[in-house]
NUVOGU-61649 format. One record per residue (C-alpha): x, y, z; residue number from 1. Coordinates in pm, whole numbers, plus 50000, padded with zeros to 5 digits. Example, Ala and Ser with C-alpha at 12.3 -4.5 7.8 and 13.67 -1.06 7.14 Angstrom:
BEGIN
51230; 49550; 50780; 1 $
51367; 49894; 50714; 2 $
***
This chain:
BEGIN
54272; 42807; 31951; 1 $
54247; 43166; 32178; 2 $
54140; 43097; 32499; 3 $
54019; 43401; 32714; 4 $
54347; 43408; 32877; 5 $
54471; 43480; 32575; 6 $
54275; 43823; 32475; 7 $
54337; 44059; 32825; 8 $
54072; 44262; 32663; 9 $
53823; 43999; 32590; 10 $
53531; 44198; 32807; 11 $
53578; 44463; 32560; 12 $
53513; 44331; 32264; 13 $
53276; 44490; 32052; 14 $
53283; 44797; 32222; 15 $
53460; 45117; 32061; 16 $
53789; 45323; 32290; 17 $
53574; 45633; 32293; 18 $
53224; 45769; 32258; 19 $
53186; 46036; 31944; 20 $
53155; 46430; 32058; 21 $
52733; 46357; 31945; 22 $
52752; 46055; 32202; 23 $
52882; 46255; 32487; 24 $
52651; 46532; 32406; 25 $
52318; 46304; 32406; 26 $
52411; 46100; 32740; 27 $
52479; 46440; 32940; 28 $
52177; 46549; 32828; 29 $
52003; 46270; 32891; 30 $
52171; 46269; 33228; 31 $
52026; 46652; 33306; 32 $
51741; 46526; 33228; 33 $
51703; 46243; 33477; 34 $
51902; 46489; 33764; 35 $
51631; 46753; 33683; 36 $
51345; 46496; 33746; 37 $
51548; 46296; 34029; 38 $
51621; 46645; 34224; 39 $
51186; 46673; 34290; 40 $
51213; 46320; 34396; 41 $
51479; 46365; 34655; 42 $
51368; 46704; 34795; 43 $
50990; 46528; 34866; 44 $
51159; 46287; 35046; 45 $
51362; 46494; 35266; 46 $
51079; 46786; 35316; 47 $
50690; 46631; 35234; 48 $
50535; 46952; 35276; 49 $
50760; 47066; 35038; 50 $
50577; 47324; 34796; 51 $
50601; 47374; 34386; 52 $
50788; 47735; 34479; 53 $
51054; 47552; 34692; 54 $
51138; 47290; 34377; 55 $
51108; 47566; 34108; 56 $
51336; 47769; 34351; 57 $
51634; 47467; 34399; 58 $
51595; 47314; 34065; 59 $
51657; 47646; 33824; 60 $
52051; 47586; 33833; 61 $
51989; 47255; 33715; 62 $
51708; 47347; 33475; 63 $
51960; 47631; 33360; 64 $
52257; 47365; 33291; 65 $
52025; 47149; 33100; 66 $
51941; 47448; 32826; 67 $
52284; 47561; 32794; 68 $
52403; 47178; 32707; 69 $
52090; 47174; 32472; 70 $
52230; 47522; 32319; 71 $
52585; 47335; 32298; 72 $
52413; 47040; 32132; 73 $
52230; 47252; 31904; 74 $
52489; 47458; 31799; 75 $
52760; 47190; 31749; 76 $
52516; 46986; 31548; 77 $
52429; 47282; 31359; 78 $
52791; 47363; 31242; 79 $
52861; 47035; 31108; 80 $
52531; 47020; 30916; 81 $
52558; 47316; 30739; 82 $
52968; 47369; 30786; 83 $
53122; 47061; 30665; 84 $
53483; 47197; 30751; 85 $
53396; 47254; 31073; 86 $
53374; 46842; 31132; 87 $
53676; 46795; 30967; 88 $
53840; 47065; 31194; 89 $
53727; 46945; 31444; 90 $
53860; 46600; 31447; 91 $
54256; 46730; 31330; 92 $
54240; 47002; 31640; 93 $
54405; 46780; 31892; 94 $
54698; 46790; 31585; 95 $
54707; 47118; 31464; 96 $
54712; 47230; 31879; 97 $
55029; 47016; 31935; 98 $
55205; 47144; 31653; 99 $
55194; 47517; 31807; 100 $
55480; 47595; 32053; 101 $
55384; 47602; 32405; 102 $
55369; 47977; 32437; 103 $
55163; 47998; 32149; 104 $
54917; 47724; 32352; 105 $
54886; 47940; 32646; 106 $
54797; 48271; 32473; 107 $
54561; 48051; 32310; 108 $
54402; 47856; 32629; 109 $
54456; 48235; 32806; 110 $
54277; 48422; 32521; 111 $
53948; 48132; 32526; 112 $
53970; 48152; 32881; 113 $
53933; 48514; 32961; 114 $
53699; 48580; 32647; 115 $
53442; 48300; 32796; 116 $
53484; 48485; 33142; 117 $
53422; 48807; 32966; 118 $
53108; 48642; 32834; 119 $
53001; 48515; 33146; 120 $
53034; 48875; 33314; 121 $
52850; 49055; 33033; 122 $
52582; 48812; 33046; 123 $
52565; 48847; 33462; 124 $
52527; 49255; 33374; 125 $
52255; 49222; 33116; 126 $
52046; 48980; 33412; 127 $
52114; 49158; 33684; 128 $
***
């Protein structure tokens, strides 16, 4: 007979080690979401006379983070719908990444790195 003693884990039984990449996605969007709403909430009750300019105003960084993890959702979902490889890539990475030396990891992480920073900058130029 297995008493709870028995099973250290017994309080997570039933649950899986890790949520899926789709998982992650949905809850921090669904998280956005509820910061996006919660930030009008907050700001009334700090400022009553607070006007629809002033929460436009403090809530487009959050409005902006919630479109680019939609875009990220969207895109990722996208790619393994109509790329099948790409799931299956996807889930040996972490192997095929380990299996490089560690200089070829940093030009790697380096090259990502200052290409998404290059991104960024462009992106700042064409706004502004």
């Amino acid at each position: 007979m297995t008493t709870i003693t028995d099973n250290p884990s017994w309080l997570a039984q039933g649950w899986r080690g890790e949520l899926t990449l789709r998982e992650k996605l949905f809850f921090g969007f669904l998280f956005l979401i509820i910061a996006w709403v919660g930030v009008s909430v907050i700001l009334q009750l700090i400022d009553p006379a607070i006007g629809v300019l002033d929460f436009g105003i403090l809530t487009v960084a959050v409005f902006g983070l919630l479109l680019g993890w939609l875009a990220v959702y969207i895109s990722v979902w996208l790619q393994e719908l109509l790329w099948h490889p790409f799931k299956s890539f996807r889930k040996q990475f972490g192997q095929h990444f380990n299996q490089l030396t560690s200089w070829q990891q940093c030009i790697l992480y380096f090259s990502v790195f200052f290409l998404l920073l290059y991104a960024v900058i462009m992106v700042m130029k064409v706004v502004f």
